[in-house]
N, C-alpha and C positions, 0 to 999 in steps of 0.2 A: 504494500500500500504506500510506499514510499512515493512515488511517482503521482498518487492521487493529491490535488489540493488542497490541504484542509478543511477549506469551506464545502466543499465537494464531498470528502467525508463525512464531514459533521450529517450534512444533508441526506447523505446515502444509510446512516446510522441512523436517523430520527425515523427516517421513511422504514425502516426493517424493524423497530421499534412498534411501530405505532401498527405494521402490518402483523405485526405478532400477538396484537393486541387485540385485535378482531377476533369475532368467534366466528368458526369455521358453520355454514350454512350445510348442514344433510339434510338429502332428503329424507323423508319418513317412510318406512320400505313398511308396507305390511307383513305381519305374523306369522309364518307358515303354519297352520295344524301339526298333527301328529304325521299324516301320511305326507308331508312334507309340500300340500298344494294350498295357494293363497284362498283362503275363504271368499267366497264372492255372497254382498251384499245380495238379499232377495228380491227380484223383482216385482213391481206393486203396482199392480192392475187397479182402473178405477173401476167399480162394482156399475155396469150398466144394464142390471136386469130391469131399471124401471125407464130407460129412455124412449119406448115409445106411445110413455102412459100420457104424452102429451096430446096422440092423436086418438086416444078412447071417445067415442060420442058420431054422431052424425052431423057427415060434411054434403055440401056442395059441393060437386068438381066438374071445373071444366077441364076437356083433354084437347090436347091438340096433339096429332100425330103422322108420321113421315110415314107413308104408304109403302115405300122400297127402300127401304136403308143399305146403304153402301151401294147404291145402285150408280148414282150421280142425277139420282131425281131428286126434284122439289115439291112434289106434291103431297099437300100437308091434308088434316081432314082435321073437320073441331068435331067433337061429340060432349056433351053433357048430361051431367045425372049426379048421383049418389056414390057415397061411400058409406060404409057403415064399419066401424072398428069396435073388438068387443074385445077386450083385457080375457085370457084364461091364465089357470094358474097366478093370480094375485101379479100379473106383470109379466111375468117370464115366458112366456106367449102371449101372441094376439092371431085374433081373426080377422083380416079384414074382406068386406065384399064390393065390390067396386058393379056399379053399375049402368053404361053412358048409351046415350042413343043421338046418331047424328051423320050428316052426311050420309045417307044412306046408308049405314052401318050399326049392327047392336052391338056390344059389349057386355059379357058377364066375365067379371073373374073372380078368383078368390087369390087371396094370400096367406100363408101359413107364416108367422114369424117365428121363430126357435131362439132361446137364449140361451148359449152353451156357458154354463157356469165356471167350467175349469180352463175353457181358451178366452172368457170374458167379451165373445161376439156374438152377432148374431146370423142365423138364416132368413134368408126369404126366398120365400117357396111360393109359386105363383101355378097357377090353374085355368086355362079359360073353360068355358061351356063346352065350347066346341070339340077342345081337344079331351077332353075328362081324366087330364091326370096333371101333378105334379111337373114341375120343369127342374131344369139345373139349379141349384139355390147360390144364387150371392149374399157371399159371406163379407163382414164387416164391424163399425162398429161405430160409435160417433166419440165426434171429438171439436170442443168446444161450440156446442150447439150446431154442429153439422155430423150429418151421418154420411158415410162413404162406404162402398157394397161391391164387390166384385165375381166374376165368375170368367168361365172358359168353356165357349159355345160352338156349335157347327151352323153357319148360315151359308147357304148356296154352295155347300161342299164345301166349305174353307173352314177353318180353324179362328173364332175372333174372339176377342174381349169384351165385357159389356161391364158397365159400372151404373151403378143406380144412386143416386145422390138427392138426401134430404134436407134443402135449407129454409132458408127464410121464414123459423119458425116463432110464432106469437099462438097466445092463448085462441085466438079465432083464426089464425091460418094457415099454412104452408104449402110449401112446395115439393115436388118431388121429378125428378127428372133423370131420364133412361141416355144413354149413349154407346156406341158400339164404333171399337176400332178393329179394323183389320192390319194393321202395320205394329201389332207389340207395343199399342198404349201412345205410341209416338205424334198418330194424331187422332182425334175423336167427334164424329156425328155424333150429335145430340136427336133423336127418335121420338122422344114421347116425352111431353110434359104435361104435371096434373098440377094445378094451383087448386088448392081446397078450402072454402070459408064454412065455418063451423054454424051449422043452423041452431 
């Protein structure tokens, strides 16, 4: 150190001083168990068996609906009528009956909604007249006053997507609207939409 300046020194000694004097920053490593793997916090589902005890009661509903989806038509149809939603199981199911007449066209459906209590989603299971059985059920669930629903369908021999989505809800109304992509979600017609005011 001969060769270094004194002040130069001094300076290099205060500064190894004062760095020595800091406490060293670890991070907090978690605890491993006995079998030697990190415990992982459990994951906490919000309990949504009662989210569609909003639409319990009798609606109005207009529909409007796309005659050929994914076709690259635009011809839409209105029909109007009823909905009618009845709570089974104290929430964890619902019935609903849907009922529209218009444009030349009747409509009956049913839907089944299922609450799976251990994946915290739900089904919807849909029925027309016509056809007398169950379809594919989109599954889903909501999340901050919207609900999002999905499934994987065969339309015109192809393989597509279809999402069913519940917004714009108030004690007297909501909305509910259907969509189908053929491109893996990338992009998506909108098909059927019910706006429903509570009579």
């Amino acid at each position: 150190m001969t060769n270094v300046p004194k002040y130069l020194f001094l300076c290099l000694s205060l500064c190894g001083l004062t760095a020595a004097a800091q406490p060293l920053a670890v991070a907090a490593q978690p605890n491993p168990n006995a079998s030697g793997t990190v415990p992982q916090a459990p994951l906490v589902y919000r309990d949504g068996e009662h989210d569609f005890d909003f639409e319990i009661g009798n609606w109005k509903t207009h529909l409007t609906r796309l005659v050929h989806p994914l076709t690259g038509s635009t011809t839409w149809v209105t029909l109007d009528g009823t909905s009618v939603v009845r709570k089974i199981w104290n929430g964890r199911a619902n019935l609903v009956e849907l009922d529209v007449t218009g444009s030349g066209a009747h409509i009956e459906g049913l839907s089944l909604r299922l609450y799976d209590p251990d994946s915290h989603q739900w089904s919807l299971n849909f029925a027309s007249s016509k056809g007398g059985t169950l379809g594919q059920p989109t599954i889903g669930e909501f999340k901050n006053g919207r609900g999002v629903f999905f499934d994987q369908e065969a339309l015109n021999g192809r393989t597509i997507l279809v999402r069913n989505v519940f917004s714009d809800i108030t004690p007297t109304s909501c909305r509910f609207e259907q969509a189908f992509s053929d491109d893996g979600g990338t992009t998506w017609e909108v098909n059927w939409i019910a706006t429903d005011t509570r009579i």
